[in-house]
N, C-alpha and C positions, 0 to 999 in steps of 0.2 A: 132506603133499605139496600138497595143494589149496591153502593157502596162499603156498608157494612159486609155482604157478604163474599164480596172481593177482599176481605182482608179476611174471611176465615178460609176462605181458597188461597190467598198468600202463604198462611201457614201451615197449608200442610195437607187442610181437607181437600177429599175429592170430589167433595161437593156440600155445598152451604143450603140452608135453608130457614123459614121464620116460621113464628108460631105466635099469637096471641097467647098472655096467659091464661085469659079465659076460658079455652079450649079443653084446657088439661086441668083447671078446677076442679070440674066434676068426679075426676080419678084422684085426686089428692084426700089425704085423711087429714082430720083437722089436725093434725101434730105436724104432719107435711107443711100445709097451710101459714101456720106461726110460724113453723122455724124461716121458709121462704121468705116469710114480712121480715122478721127476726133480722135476716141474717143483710138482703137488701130492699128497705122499703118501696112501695109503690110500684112493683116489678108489671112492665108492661109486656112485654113478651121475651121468647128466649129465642136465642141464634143458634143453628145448631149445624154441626159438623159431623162428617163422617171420615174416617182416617183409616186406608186400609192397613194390613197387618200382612207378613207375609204366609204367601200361598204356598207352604212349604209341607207339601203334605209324606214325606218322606219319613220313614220308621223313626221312631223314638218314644222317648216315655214322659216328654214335659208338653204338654198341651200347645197347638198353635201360637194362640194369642200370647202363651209367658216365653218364650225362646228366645225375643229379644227383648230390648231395653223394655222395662217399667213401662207398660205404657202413662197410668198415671203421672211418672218425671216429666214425660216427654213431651204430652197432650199440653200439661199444665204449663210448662217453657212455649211453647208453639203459642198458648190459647194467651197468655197473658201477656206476651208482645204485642198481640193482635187488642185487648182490651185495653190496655194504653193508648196505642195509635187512635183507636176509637171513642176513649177522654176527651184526648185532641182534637179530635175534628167535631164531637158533638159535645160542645162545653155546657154545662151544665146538668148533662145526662150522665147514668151512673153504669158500670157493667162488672160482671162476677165470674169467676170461670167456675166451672166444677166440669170435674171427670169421674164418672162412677158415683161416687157420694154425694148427690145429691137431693134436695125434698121434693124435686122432681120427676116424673115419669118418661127416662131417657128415652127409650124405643117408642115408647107414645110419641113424643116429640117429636121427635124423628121422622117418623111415618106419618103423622100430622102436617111435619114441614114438605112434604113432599119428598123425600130422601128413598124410600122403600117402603116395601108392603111389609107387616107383620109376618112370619112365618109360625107355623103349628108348634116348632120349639123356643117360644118366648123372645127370637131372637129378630133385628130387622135385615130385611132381607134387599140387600141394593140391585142395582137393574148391571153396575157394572164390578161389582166387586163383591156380592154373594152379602153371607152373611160374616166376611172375617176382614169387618169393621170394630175400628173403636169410635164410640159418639162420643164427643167431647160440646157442652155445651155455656156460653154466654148468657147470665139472665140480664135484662137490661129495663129502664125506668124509662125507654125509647117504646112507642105503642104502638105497633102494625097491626092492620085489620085481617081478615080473611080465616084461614086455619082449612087446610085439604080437607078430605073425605080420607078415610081408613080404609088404606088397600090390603086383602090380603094376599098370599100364597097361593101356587095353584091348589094345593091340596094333594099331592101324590102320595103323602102319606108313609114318602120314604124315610124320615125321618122316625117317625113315629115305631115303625119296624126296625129300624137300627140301634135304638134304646139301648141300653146293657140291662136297664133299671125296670122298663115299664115305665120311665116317669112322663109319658105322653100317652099313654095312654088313654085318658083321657081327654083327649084335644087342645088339654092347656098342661106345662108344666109343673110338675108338681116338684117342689125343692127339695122336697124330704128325700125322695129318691133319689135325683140327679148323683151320677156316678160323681160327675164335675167337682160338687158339694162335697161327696163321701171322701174323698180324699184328701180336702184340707179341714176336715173337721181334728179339731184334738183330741189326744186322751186314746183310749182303749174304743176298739171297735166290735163288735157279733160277730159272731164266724161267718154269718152271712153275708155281712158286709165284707171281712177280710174277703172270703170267698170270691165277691165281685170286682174287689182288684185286682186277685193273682189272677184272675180270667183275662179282667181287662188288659192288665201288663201297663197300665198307667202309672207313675209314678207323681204325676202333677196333673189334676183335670182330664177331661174328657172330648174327643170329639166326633164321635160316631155320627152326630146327628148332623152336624158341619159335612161331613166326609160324606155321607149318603144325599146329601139336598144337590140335586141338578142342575140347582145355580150358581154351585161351587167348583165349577169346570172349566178348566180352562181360560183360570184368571189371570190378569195383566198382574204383575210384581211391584208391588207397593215403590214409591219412589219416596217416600221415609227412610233415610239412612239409618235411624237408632234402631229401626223392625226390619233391618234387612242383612243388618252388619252383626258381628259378634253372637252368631246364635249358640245358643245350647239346648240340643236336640235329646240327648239323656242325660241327667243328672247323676253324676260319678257316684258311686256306691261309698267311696272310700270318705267322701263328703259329709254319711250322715253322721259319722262318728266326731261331728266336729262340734265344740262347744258355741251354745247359742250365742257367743260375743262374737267369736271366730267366724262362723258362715255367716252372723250378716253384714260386716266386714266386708266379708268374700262377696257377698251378694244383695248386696244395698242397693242394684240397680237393675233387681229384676222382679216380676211381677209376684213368683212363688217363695219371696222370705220373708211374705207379712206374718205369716202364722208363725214363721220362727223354725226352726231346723225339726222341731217335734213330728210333726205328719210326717215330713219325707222319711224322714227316719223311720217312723212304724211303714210306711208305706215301701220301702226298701227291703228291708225285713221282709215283709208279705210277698214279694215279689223274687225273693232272696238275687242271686246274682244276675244283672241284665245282660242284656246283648245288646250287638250294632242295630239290631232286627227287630227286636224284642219294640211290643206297644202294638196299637191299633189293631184291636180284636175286634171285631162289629158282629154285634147280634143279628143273625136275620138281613144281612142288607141286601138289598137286590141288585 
C-alpha cells in the first residue's frame, strides 16, 4: 500500500490515504453500488488524494476553487499517470480515477482514509491545508484492510453563522440553499434568490463558510502550478455577452463553463457592473 500511495503524493497530493470498500458501502444507494460494479468490477478499496487549491482569499467574484485550471483536467492528468504506473507495478490489478463524479462518497473517503475530519459545511477539513482541497480519488480491485474512525470538526460553528443562505443550519448542508448551488443553477431565478446574489456580489459560487472556518488561516500555497498560475479573480462583464461557442472556447479550461455562459450572464446582470473590490459579503461572520 505504501507504495501505491507514494505515487499519489508524486502526483500532486498533499497527502494520500486507503480505504476499504466495505467501509463506505453502508453510505452508497444501491444505483451508487451498480454503477461502481458497472463501471470497475470487484473494487477493493479506494486511494485517495487530497490536492490543495490556492489560498487566495483576495476580493473577487469567482469562487476559490474555479480561479485557476479546471481542477477536474488537472486531477484527472495528475491521477491517471499515477494509475498507469500502478498497472505496472501490480499486473494483474485494475485502477479508475474519478474526480468529483463519482458513485462514491468522496469526503467520506477521505476522512475514512485518514486525510481530515468532516467539517459542519459538508466539506473535509485537512490538518494542513483547511478545507481548500480537491479529492481526487483511485478505485482499485487491490484490497486493503482497516478504514479510520470519522473525525469531526471542533464545532465552532463559524461556519454555520457565515451562511448567506441559512443552508447549515441545521448541522448538515442543505443543497437547496447553498448560495454556491444558487449561482450555477440555470434559467430564471425568485427575487429572492436574485436578491442573495446582488448581496452576495458573487458571480461564480460561494465561500463564506471557507472564509469563516479557523482552519483556513494562514495556509501554505499550493505547489500545483495549474491552481496557482493564470488566475481569474472576476470574471469580465464584457464576457457574458459572448455566444455559448465563443466563451467556452475562451474557457474550456476552467472549472465555471460547465453550465455554459447562461448563469454568468444572469448572474452579472444581477450584480450589474463589478469592481476590483466587489465579492465576499459574509453574513454574521465573526
Amino acid at each position: 500500500m505504501e507504495a501505491l500511495l507514494r505515487l499519489m503524493k508524486n502526483c500532486g497530493a498533499a497527502d494520500a490515504g486507503a480505504v476499504p470498500l466495505a467501509a463506505l458501502l453502508p453510505r452508497m444507494s444501491a444505483a451508487a453500488r451498480r454503477r461502481a460494479e458497472a463501471e470497475l468490477p470487484q473494487v477493493g478499496s479506494l486511494l485517495v488524494g487530497v490536492f490543495p487549491y490556492f489560498t487566495d482569499f483576495q476580493p473577487g467574484d469567482i469562487a476559490l476553487y474555479a480561479r485557476g485550471m479546471d481542477y477536474h483536467i488537472a486531477l484527472n492528468n495528475r491521477l491517471a499517470a499515477a494509475a498507469r504506473q500502478m498497472a505496472r507495478d501490480c499486473p494483474g490489478k485494475a485502477f479508475k480515477v474519478y474526480v468529483d463524479a463519482s458513485p462514491y462518497p468522496e469526503v467520506l473517503a477521505a476522512a475514512l482514509s485518514g486525510l481530515g475530519a468532516l467539517g459542519r459545511n459538508g466539506l473535509l477539513i485537512t490538518p494542513r491545508h483547511g478545507s481548500l482541497v480537491f479529492i481526487g480519488v483511485i478505485a482499485t480491485t487491490v484490497a486493503f484492510g482497516g478504514g479510520g474512525q470519522l473525525r469531526f470538526c471542533q464545532g465552532c460553528g463559524r461556519c454555520v453563522r457565515a451562511c448567506p443562505m441559512g443552508a447549515l443550519s441545521d448541522g448538515r448542508p442543505d443543497t437547496m440553499l447553498c448560495l454556491s448551488q444558487l449561482t450555477q443553477l440555470r434559467g430564471a431565478l425568485s427575487a429572492a434568490q436574485e436578491a442573495a446574489i446582488a448581496q452576495n456580489g458573487m458571480v461564480w459560487g460561494c465561500d463564506a463558510c471557507q472564509k469563516a472556518c479557523p482552519m483556513n488561516r494562514d495556509l501554505p500555497v499550493t505547489d500545483i502550478p495549474e491552481f496557482r498560475s493564470d488566475l481569474i479573480r472576476n470574471f469580465p462583464p464584457e464576457d457574458a455577452g459572448l455566444t455559448q461557442r465563443a466563451f467556452r472556447e475562451k474557457y474550456a479550461d476552467r472549472a465555471f463553463s460547465w453550465r455554459g455562459v447562461g448563469p454568468l450572464r444572469r448572474n452579472v446582470r444581477i450584480l450589474g457592473e463589478p469592481s476590483a473590490t466587489k465579492g465576499y459579503f459574509f453574513k454574521n461572520t465573526p
